[in-house]
C-alpha positions as CSV (number, residue, x, y, z in Angstrom):
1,X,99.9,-91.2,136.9
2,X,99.2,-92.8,140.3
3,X,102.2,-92.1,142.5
4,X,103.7,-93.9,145.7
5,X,106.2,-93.6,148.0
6,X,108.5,-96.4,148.8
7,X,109.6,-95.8,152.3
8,X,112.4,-98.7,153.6
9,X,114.5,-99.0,156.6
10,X,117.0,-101.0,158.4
11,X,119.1,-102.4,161.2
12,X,122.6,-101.1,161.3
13,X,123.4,-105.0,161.7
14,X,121.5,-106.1,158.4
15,X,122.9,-102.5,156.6
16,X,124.8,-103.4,153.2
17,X,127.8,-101.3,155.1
18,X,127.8,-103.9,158.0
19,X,126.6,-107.5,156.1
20,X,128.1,-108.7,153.5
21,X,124.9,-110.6,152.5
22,X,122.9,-107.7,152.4
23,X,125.8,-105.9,150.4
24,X,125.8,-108.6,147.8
25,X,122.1,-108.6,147.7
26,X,122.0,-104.8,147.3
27,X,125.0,-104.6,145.0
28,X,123.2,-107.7,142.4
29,X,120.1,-105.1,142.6
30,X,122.0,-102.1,141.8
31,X,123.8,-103.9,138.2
32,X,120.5,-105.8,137.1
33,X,118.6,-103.7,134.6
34,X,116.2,-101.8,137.0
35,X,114.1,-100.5,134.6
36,X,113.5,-103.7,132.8
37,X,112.6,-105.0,135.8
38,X,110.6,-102.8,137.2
39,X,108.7,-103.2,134.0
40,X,107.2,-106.7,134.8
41,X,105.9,-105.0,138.0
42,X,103.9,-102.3,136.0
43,X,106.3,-99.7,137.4
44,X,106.2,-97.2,134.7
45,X,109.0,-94.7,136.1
46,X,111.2,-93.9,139.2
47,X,110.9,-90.3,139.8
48,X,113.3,-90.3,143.1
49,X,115.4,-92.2,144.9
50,X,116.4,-90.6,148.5
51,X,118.6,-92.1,150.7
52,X,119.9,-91.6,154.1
53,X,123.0,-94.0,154.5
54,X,123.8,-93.1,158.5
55,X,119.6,-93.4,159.7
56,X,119.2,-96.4,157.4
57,X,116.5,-95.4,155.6
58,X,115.1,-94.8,151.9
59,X,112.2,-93.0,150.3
60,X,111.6,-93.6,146.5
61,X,108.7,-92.4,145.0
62,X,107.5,-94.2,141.9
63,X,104.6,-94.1,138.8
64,X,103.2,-97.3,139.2
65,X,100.0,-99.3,138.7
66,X,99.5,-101.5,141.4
67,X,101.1,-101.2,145.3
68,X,100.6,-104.7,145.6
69,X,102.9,-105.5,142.5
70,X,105.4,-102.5,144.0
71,X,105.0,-105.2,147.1
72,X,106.2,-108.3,144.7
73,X,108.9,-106.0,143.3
74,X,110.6,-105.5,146.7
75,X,110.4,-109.1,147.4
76,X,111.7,-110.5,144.3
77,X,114.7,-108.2,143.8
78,X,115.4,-108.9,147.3
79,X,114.5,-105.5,148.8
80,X,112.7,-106.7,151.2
81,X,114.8,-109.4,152.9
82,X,116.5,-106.9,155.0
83,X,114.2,-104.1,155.0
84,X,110.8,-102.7,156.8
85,X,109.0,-101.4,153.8
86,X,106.2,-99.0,154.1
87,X,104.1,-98.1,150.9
88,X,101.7,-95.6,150.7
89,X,99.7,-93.2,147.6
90,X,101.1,-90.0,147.2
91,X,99.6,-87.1,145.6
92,X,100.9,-83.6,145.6
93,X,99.9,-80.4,147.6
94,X,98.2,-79.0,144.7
95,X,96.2,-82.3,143.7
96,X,95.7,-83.0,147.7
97,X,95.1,-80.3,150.0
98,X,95.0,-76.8,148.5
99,X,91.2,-78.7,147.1
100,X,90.8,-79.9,150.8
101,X,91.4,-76.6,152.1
102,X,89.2,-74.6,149.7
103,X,86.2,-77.2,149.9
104,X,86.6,-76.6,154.1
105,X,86.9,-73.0,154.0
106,X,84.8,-72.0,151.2
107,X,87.2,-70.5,149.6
């Protein structure tokens, strides 16, 4: 289960609060069938969606196959078009540095 985080952000100008553009854009996302979509992209599951409405900035963190079709997801469903996205492999503490630390240490 490869995992990534999704990490997006925003002008206060371009936020769906302030631009009605971006709200329709956002609001034509939100009552498409995600998951469906998602699909196409070989995003298996969503596993968190965290947002932070007054900083302008998401994280989501996602099962998926291929960053570069996570890329083409954000760009087709319009994601993109008003935000800086940022996506990176995630792997947890346990998986990622408790191994790290041992392999260092000796331990």
């Amino acid at each position: 289960m490869p995992l990534y985080g999704v990490y997006g952000s925003h002008t206060t100008e371009t936020c769906p609060l302030n631009n009605r553009k971006t709200a329709e854009t956002i609001v034509s996302f939100a009552d498409s069938d995600i998951a469906s979509i998602a699909q196409k992209y070989k995003i298996n599951q969503g596993l968190g969606q965290y947002h932070s409405a007054l900083e302008h900035t998401f994280l989501w963190i996602v099962d998926a196959e291929d960053p570069h079709l996570i890329e083409r997801f954000c760009i087709d469903t319009g994601i993109a078009s008003f935000n800086y996205v940022k996506i990176v492999p995630l792997i947890t503490f346990n998986e990622g540095v408790i191994p790290l630390v041992k392999k260092i240490q000796n331990l």
